[in-house]
Structure formats: C-alpha cells, structure tokens
C-alpha positions in Angstrom: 13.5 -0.2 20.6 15.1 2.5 18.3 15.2 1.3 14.5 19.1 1.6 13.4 19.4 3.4 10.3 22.9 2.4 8.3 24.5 3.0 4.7 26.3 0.6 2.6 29.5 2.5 1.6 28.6 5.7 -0.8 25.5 5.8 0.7 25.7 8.0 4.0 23.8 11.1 2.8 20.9 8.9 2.2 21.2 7.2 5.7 21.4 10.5 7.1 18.7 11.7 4.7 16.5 8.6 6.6 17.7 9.6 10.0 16.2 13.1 9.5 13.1 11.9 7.8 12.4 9.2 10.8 14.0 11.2 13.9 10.1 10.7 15.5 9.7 7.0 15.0 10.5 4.6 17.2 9.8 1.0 16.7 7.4 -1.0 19.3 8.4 -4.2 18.2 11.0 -6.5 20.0 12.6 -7.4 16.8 15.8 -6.2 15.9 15.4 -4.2 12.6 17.8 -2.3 10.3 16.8 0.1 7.7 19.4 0.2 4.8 20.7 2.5 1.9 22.8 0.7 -0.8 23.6 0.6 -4.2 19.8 -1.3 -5.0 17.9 1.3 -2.8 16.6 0.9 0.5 15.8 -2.8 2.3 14.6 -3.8 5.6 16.4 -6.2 7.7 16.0 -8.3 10.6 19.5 -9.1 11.6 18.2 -11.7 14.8 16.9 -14.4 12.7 18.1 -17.3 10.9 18.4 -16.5 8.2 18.4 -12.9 8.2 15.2 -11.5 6.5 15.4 -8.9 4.4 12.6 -6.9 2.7 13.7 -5.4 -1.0 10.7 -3.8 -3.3 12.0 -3.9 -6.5 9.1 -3.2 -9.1 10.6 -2.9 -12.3 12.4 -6.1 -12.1 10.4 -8.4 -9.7 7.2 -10.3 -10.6 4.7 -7.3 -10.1 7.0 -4.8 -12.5 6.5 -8.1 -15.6 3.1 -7.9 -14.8 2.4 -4.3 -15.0 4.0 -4.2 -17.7 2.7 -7.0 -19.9 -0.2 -8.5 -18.6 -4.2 -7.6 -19.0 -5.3 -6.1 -15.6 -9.1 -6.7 -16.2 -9.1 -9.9 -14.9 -7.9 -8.7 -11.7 -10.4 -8.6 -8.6 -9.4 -5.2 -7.7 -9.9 -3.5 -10.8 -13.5 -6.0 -11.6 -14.7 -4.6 -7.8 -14.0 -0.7 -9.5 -16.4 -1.4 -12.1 -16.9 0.6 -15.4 -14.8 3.9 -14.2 -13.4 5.7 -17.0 -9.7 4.6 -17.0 -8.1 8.4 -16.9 -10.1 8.4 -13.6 -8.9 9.7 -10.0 -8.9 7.0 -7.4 -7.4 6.6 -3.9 -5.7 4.3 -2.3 -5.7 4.2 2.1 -3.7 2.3 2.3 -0.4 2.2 0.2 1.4 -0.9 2.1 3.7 -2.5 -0.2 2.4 -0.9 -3.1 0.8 -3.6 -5.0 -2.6 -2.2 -5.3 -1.5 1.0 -5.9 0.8 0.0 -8.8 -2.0 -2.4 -10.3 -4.4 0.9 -10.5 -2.1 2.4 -11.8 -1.3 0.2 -14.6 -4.8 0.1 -15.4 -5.0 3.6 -16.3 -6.2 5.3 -13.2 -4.6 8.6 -11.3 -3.6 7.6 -8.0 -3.8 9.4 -4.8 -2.3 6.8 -2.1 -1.4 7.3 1.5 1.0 5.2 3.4 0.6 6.1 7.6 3.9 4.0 8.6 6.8 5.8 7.9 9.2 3.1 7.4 7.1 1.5 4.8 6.3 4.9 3.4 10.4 5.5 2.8 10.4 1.8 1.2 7.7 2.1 -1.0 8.8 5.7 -2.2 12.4 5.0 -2.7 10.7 1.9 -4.7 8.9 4.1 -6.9 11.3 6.6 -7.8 13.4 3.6 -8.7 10.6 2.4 -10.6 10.1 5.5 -12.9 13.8 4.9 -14.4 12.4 2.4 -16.3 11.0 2.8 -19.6 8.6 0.4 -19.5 6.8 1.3 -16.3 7.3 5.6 -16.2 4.3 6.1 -17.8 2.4 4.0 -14.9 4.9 5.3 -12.0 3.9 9.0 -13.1 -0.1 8.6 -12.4 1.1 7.8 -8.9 0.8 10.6 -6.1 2.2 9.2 -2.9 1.8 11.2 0.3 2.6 10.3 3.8 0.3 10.1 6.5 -3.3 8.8 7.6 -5.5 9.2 4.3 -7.0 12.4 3.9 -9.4 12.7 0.6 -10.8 16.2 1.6 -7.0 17.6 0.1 -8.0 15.9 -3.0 -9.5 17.9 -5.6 -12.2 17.6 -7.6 -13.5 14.4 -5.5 -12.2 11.1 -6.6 -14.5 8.7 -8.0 -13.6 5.6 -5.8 -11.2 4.4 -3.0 -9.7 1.3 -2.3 -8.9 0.1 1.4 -6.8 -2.7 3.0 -6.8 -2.4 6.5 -4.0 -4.3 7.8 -4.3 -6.3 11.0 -1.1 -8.1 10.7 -1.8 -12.1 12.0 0.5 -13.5 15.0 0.5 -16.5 12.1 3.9 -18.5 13.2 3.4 -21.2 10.2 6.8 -21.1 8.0 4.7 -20.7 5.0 3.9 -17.2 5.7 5.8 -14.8 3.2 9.0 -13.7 4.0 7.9 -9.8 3.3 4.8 -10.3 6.1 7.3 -12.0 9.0 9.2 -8.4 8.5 5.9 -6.2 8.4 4.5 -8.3 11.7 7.9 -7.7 13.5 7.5 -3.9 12.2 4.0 -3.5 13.0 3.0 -5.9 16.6 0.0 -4.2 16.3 -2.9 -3.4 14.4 -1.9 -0.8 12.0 -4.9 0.8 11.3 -6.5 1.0 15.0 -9.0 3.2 13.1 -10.5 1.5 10.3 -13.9 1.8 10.8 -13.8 5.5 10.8 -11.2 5.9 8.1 -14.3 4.1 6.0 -17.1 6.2 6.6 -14.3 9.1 5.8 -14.1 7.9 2.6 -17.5 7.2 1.6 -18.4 10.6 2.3 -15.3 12.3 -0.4 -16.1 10.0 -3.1 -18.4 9.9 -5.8 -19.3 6.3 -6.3 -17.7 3.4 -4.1 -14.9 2.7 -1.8 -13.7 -1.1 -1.9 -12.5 -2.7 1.2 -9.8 -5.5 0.8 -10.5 -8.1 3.4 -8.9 -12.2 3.7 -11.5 -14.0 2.5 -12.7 -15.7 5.6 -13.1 -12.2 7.4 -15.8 -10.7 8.6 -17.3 -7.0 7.0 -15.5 -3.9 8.0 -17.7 -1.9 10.1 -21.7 -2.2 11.1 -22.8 -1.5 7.5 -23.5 -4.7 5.2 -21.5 -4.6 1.8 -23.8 -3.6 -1.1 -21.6 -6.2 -2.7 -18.3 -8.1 -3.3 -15.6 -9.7 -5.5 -14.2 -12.9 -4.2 -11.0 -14.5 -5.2 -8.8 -17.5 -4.1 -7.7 -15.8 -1.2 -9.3 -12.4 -0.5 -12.3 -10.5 -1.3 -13.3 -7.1 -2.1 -16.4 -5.7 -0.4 -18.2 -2.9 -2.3 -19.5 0.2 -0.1 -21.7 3.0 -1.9 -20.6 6.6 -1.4 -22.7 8.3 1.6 -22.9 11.4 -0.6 -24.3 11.9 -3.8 -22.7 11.0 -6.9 -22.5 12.5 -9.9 -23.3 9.9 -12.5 -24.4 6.4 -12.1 -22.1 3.8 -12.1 
C-alpha cells in the first residue's frame, strides 16, 4: 500500500520535497497512513482509526525537550550503562527511532553519530531536529547530533567511536489500549521486525568501537545474540546489556 504524502496549505514544496525523498518506499502495512507537511513540521497519520492517530515529535516543547534541557542525565540508565566516557566523547547510536536516546546522549555531552534505516521515521526525526536547533535552549545539544540515513555503518566514522548504543526494535502485535499512541503508529508502519539483522549489526559494532556497545532490550527479554552480556543496567522497564568491543581498545574503561 503506497504511503500518501500531502501538504497543509503553504506547504507543497515540502510534500513534494518528501515525495522525491521517499519515491522507493512503499509501505507493507495494511494501515492507512499519511505523511504530512504543515505549519508545526511533519506528522504521521492514520486516517482509518477512531480516533485518528497522529504521530508529532516536537522536542523543544514536549516533555523530552524540558528534560534535556533542565534535568541531570546521570541518573539515567543509558548514560550509567556508558560508564566513565569522557563527555566530549564520540558515540553511536544504531538505531535512531524516535530520537530519544539519541537526544539524551546528546544532552549529556557526547558527539553523536546515529542512523535511522526507515525512511519515514528518518524524515520525522530529522525534520524534528532541525526544528529542534531553533531553540536556544537545546542548539547547543541539537548541534553534537550527526544524523545519517540508512543501516548503521561505523567503519565511515572516523577516528573510531568509543561506544554504541543499540535498540533493536521488534515492534509487539500488543493490542492492549494502554500501549502508547506513538508505538500503535510505528506497529502499523513497521508489521515487521525492523531490524531482521540484529544479531549481525552487533558483532558489527563491537568490532569499530573501542570499548562497549550497549544493547537496549524490555526487561523481560532475552540477550541479543549467542554471546552472554559482560553486564547490565536494569530499570523499571528495560535493561541495558553491556557487550565488550571485539577489538582492542585503547584505554581502559
């Protein structure tokens, strides 16, 4: 099923802008989806549900963008399971998604190299970040960001990045009302697994960093892969296994 692309009015040259960038996507899915440009960016939106879903990221003035900019991020799981990097450090990120990790390592202090392989959440999240860097308060954190499109690549990063982080998504066929509003749209964009090729994209990474490449898992999940974690950070709902690089690293840590 073909994903329409439409403008609010003013807003065609973007549309068409989308069309270009997405002319070899098609969408799986049997949901009915919409890809937007309007006045507040670019939204998602599943038209055959009631109500209609929509799917906005706004990070300078939802929750995330108050919390980047105000709030202590080393309390956070992610950036305890990084350990004692030096904050001006390179990282990756696999797997961009929504952008929440991303941002948060970021914030934090780290240079970002994150990939985002689905090109309709990659045009989502980037439109979401150049919004982002208008704002005073978060430009500084927006600007350590390098988003790329695409499966993740870290042999194109240079000089080797001293960790990765990883969420492989295998979006759940969960049908409770309680799931989030933002996941019913990225099931009905993504029926199925979204990174087919986990296992292998973690073994890439352990061998083009220098110290550790965290994997994101629910907290109930099993390990990523036939290697045992060397270790992990668990939180209310998810937990972040630890993985040593496969090749040597340049200072202990």
């Amino acid at each position: 099923m073909p994903l329409e692309v439409r403008a609010a009015p003013g807003h065609e040259a973007e549309a068409e802008r989308l069309r270009e960038a997405l002319a070899g996507y098609h969408h799986e899915g049997e949901a009915e989806l919409v890809l937007e440009a309007g006045d507040h960016g670019l939204q998602l939106i599943r038209e055959d549900t009631r109500p209609t879903l929509r799917l906005h990221l706004d990070f300078a003035a939802g929750r995330l963008g108050y919390r980047l900019a105000h709030a202590g991020h080393q309390r956070e799981g992610l950036i305890r399971a990084f350990g004692k990097l030096p904050r001006d450090g390179q990282v990756l990120d696999a797997s961009a998604g929504l952008g929440r990790d991303t941002l948060l390592l970021a914030a934090h202090g780290f240079q970002v190299t994150a990939w985002e392989r689905h090109p309709v959440v990659y045009q989502l999240l980037a439109d979401a970040l150049a919004r982002a860097a208008l704002n005073p308060e978060l430009a500084a954190i927006i600007g350590r960001i390098d988003l790329r499109e695409g499966k993740a690549n870290p042999d194109r990063v240079a000089p080797p990045a001293m960790a990765a982080v990883f969420d492989p998504m295998f979006p759940e066929r969960a049908k409770r009302a309680a799931v989030k509003k933002d996941m019913q749209l990225i099931q009905a964009l993504m029926p199925e697994a979204a990174d087919p090729d986990a296992e292998q994209t973690l073994a890439t990474l352990r061998r083009h960093v220098e110290r550790r490449v965290i994997v994101k898992r629910p907290l109930q999940a099993p390990a990523l892969g036939p290697d045992t974690p060397q270790a992990s950070v668990k939180g209310k709902s998810v937990r972040f296994d630890l993985y040593p690089a496969t090749t040597p690293s340049r200072e202990n840590g």
